[in-house]
C-alpha positions in Angstrom: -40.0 41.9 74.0 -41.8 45.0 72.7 -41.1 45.7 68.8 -40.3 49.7 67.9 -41.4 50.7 64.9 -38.0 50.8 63.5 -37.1 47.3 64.1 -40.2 46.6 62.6 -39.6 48.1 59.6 -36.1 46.5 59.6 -37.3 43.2 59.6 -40.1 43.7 56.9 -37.1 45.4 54.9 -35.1 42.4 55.1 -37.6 40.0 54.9 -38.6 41.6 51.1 -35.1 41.5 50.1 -34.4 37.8 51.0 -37.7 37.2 48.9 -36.4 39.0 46.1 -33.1 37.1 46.0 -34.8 34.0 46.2 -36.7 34.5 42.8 -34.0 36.1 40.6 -32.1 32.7 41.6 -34.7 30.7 40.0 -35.8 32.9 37.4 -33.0 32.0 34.7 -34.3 28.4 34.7 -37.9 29.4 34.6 -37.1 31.3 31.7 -36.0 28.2 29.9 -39.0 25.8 29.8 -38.2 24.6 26.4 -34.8 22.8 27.8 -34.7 19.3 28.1 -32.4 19.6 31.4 -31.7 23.0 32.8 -29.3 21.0 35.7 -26.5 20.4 32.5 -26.9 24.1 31.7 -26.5 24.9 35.3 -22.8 22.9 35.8 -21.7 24.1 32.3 -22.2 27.7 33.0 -22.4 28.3 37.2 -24.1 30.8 38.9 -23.4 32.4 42.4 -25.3 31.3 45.0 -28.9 32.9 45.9 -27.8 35.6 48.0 -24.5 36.6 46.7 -25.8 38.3 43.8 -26.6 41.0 46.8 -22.7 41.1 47.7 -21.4 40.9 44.0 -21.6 40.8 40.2 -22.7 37.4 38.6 -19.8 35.2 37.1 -18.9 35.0 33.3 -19.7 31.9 31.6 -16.9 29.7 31.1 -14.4 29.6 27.6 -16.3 28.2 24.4 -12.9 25.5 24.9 -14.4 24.0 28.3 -18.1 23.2 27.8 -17.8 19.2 27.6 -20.3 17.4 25.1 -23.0 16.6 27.7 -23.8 20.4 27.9 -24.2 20.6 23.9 -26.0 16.3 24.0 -28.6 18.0 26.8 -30.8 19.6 24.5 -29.4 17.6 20.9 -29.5 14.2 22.2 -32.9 14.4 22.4 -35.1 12.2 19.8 -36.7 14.3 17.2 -35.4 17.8 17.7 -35.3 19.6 14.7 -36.2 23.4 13.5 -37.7 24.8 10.4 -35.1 27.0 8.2 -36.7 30.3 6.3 -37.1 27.9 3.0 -39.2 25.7 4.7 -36.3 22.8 5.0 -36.4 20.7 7.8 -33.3 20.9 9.5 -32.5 17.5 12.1 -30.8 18.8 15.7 -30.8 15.5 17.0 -27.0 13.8 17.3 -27.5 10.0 18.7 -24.5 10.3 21.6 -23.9 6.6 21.1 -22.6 6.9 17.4 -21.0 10.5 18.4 -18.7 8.4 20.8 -17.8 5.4 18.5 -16.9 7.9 15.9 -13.2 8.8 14.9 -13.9 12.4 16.4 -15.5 11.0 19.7 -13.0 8.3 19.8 -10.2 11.2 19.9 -12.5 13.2 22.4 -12.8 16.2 20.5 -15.4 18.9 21.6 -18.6 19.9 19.7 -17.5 23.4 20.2 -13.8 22.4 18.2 -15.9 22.5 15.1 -18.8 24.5 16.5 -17.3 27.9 17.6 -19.0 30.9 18.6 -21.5 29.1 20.9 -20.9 29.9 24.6 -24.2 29.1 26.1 -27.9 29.2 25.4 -30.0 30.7 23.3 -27.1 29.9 20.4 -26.4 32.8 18.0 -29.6 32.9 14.9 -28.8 31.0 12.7 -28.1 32.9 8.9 -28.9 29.9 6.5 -31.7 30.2 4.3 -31.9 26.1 3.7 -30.1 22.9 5.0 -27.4 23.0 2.2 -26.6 26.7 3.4 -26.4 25.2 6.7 -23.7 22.8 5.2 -22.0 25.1 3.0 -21.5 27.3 6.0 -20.4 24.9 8.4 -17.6 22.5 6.6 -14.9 25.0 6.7 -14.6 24.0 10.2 -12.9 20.5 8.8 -9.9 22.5 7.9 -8.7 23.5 11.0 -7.8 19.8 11.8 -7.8 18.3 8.2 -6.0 21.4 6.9 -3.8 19.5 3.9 -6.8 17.6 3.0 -8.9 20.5 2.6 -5.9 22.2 0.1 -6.0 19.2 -2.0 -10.2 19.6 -2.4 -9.3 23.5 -3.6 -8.0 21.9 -6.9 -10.5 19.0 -7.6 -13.7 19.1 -9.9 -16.2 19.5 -6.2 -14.7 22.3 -6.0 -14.8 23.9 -9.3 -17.6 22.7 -9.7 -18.6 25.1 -6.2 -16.7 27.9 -7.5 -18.6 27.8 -10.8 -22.4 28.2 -8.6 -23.4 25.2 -8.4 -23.9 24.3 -4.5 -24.6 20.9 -4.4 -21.4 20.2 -5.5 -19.5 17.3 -3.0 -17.7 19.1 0.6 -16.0 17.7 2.9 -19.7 17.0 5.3 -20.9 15.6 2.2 -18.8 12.4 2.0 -17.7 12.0 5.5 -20.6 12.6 8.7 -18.8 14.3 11.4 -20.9 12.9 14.2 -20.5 9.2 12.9 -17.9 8.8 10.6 -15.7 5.9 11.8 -12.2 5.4 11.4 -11.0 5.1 7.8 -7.3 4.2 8.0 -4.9 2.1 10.0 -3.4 5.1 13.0 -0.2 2.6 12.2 0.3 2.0 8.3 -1.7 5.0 7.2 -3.8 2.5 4.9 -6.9 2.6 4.2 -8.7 -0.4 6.2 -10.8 -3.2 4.6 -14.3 -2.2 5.9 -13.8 1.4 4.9 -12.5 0.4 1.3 -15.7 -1.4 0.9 -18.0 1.9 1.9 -16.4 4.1 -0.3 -18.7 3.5 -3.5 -21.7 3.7 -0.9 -20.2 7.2 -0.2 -19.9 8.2 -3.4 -23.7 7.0 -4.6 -25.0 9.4 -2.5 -24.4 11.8 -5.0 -23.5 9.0 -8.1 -26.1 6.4 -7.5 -26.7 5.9 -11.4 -22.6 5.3 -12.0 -23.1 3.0 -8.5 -25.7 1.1 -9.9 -23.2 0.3 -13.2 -20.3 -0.5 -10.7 -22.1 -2.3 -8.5 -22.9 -4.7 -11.2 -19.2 -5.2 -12.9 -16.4 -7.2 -12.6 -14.6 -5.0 -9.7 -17.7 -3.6 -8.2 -19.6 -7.1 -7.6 -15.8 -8.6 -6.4 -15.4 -5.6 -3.8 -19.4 -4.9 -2.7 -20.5 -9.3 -2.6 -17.0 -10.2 -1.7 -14.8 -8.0 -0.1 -12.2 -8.4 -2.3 -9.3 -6.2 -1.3 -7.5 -6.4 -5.2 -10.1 -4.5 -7.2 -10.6 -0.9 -7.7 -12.9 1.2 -5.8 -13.8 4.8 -7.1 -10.8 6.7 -5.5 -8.1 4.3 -7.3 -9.3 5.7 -10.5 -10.7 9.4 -9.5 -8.3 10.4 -6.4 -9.8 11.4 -3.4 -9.4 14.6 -2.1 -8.0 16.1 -5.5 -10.5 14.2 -7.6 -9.5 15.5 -11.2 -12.4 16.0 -14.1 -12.7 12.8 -15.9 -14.5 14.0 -18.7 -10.8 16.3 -19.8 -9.0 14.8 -22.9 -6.3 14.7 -20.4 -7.6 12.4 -18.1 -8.7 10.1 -20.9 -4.9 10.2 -22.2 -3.9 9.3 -19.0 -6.0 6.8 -18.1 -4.1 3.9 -19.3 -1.7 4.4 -16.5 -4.4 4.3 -14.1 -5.6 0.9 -15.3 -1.7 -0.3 -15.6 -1.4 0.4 -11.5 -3.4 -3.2 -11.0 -3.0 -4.6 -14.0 0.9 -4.6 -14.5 0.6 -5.8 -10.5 2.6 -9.5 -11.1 1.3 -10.6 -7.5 -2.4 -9.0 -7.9 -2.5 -10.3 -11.3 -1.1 -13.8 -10.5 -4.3 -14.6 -8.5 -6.4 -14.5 -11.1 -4.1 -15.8 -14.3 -4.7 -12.2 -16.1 -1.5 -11.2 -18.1 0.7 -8.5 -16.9 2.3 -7.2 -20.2 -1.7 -5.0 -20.8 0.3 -1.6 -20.8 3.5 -3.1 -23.3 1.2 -4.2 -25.5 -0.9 -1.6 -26.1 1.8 1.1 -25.9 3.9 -1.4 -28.7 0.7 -1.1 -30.9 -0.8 2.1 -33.3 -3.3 2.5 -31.3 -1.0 2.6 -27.6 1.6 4.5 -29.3 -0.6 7.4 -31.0 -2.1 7.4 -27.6 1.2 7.8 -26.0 2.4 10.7 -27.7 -0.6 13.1 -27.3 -0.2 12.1 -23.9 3.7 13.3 -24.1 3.0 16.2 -26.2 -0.3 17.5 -26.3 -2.2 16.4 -22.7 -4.8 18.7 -23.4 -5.7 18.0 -27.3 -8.5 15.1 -28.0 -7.4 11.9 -29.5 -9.6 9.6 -32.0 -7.6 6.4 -30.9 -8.9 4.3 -28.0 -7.6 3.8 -24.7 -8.9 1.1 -22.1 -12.5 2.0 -21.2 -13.6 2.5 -24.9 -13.0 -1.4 -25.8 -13.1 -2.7 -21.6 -16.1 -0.1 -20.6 -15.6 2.5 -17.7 -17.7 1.8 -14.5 -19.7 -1.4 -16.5 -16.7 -3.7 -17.2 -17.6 -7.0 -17.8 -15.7 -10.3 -16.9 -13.6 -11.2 -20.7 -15.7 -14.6 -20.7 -19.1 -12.8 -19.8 -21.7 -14.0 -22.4 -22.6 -10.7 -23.2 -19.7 -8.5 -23.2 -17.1 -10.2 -22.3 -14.2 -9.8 -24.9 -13.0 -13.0 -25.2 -16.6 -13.7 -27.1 -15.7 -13.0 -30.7 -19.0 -11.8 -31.5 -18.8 -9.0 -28.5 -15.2 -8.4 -29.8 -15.6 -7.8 -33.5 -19.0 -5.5 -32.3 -16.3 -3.8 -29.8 -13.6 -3.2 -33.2 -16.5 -2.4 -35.3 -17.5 1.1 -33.2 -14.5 2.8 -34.7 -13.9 0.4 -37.3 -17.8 0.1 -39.2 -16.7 -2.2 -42.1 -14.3 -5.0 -39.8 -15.0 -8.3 -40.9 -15.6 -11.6 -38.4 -11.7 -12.6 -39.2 -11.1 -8.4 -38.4 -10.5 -8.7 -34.6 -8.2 -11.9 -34.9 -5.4 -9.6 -35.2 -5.5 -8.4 -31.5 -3.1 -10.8 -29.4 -5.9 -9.9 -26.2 -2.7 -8.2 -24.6 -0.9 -11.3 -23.6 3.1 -11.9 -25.2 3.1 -14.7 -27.9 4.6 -17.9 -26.5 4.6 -21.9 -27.6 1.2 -22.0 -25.6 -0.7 -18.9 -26.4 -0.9 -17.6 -30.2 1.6 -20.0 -31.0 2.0 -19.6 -34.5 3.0 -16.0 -34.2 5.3 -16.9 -31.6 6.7 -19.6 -33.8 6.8 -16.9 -36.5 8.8 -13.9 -34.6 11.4 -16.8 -33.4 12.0 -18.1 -37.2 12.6 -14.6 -38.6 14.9 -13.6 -34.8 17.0 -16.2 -36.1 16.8 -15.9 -39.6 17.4 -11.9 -39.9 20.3 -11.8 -37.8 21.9 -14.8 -39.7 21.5 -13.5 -42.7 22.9 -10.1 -41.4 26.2 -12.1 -39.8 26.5 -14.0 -42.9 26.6 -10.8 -45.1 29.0 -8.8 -42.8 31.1 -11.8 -43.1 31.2 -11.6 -46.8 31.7 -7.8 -47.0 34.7 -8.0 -44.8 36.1 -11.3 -46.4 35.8 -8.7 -49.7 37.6 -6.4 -48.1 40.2 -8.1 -47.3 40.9 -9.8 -50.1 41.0 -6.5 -51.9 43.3 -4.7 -49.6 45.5 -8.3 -49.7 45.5 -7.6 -53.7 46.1 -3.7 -53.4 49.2 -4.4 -51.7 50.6 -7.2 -53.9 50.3 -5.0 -56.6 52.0 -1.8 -55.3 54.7 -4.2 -54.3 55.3 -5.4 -57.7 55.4 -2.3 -59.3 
């Protein structure tokens, strides 16, 4: 069979085009040789085969909504991947897909591109941050799409005043809780907070508070909760809130405080456990102190008060067992130095007027007990017995008043 010149010429023709498909098929991954996998690319965002781009237009990648988390843990799963930000900060790129999926995000199944919009395929947008905390600062707004009513509560807290005022390493939401491993923190059933989790919070809060953790850690409630696990003490968001954490350093706060420590301690069945007494808050309110206390609280929240409330004689995040050695209160040496901050000249017999917030009774301060029962007695006798008399009196005169009108 003899070849013309134009069916020559028709065959070379095709032959060049064929060619020509066959590389601009492979050229998008060749491109690429920095990807870890270009096959995960290549399911997340498809391309038409090799010779139909000659028939029609290639396809548009998918919605942001569909790319699955393998497409996103192809290149960030990888160990070590990281990129240097215009400050010279380091910034980690590298999510371990192990702790992604046991986390309380993964567990739900949401989608790196839920919190991570705008990407759509790869290269990703430049990024704009000038340092890893701009990075942060930039990206925890996402948390309020899902986490909308926690995210109000943050707008009125100190973190955020405190971010409002310039400072930007003040607590967000990323801060305190890892998106890509932080675990479930309450029970999906009760809505309370779950026994591990109670027990990480003061770990959470060191990362910015590590000299207050190091007091805590160290107290009463902090070695009962961190070496124990002991579900009845506080933790730091008993006392400061959580998502609304208030200023504690506010004359406000410090007039309210006794109510925060009254929440355990007026507890009958937290309290029973450990034989502390119950009546803390009715004592101190029924004394000068309590009651001066008590009425700034009522009247003037936001005007400083001289008179003490529970952390200025107990300590604030360094509170001591009452039979500690060397602060314990029930030492009389460690109380009388406790009296003597406000009151300089008390006496070693000063302090023995403080009933250590427990009731008088026949076992416990008994003579004042025996005291207040002679004089509950005696006071309303002698009232009765009076009264008595005065209306005897009265009688007798009215009795005499009318005798006499009669006989005149």
């Amino acid at each position: 069979m003899r070849l013309t010149k134009r069916t020559a010429l028709f065959l070379l023709l095709g032959g060049v085009l064929l060619a020509a498909a066959a590389a601009l098929a492979v050229w998008p991954a060749a491109a690429a040789p920095d990807r870890p996998d270009g096959n995960i690319w290549a399911q997340a965002f498809p391309r038409p085969p090799a010779l139909s781009i000659l028939k029609s237009p290639a396809q548009p990648a998918p919605p942001a909504q569909e790319i699955g988390n393998d497409a996103c843990l192809a290149c960030h799963g990888t160990p070590g991947l990281s990129t240097r930000l215009p400050n010279g900060d380091v910034l980690y790129l590298t999510i371990d897909p192990a702790a992604l999926q046991a986390s309380a995000h993964g567990q739900q199944g949401l989608r790196c591109v839920s919190c991570h919009t705008g990407f759509t395929g790869y290269p990703h947008p430049p990024l704009t941050a000038q340092s890893r905390r701009d990075v942060t600062l930039q990206l925890y707004q996402s948390c309020r799409q899902c986490h909308n009513d926690k995210y109000e509560l943050t707008l009125d807290s100190v973190h955020q005043r405190t971010l409002a005022s310039g400072n930007p390493n003040a607590a967000v939401c990323t801060d305190c809780h890892n998106p890509h491993t932080q675990a479930r923190l309450t029970d999906p059933g009760s809505r309370q907070l779950l026994p591990e989790a109670r027990v990480q919070i003061p770990q959470t809060c060191a990362r910015c508070h590590s000299a207050i953790y190091d007091e805590y850690k160290q107290s009463v409630h902090g070695s009962a909760l961190i070496g124990q696990g002991n579900p009845d003490v506080p933790t730091c968001i008993d006392c400061h809130g959580v998502h609304n954490i208030e200023d504690p350093t506010t004359a406000a706060f410090r007039l309210k405080s006794p109510n925060i420590c009254a929440r355990c301690h007026t507890d009958p069945a937290r309290m029973a456990k450990y034989g502390i007494s119950t009546d803390v808050l009715n004592t101190y309110v029924a004394d000068f102190h309590g009651t001066t206390v008590t009425l700034f609280e009522k009247q003037s929240p936001d005007q400083p008060t001289n008179k003490p409330v529970c952390f200025d004689c107990h300590g604030v995040h360094d509170i001591s067992r009452v039979d500690d050695p060397q602060h314990g209160l029930r030492v009389r040496d460690n109380l009388l130095r406790t009296c003597q901050k406000c009151h300089p000249g008390a006496t070693l017999n000063f302090p023995d007027a403080w009933l250590s917030h427990y009731i008088p009774g026949p076992e416990r301060n008994s003579l004042v007990y025996y005291v207040q029962l002679f004089y509950r007695i005696f006071i309303p006798t002698v009232i009765g017995v009076m009264l008595i008399f005065v209306l005897t009196d009265l009688g007798r005169r009215l009795i005499e008043r009318r005798k006499g009108a009669a006989q005149s």
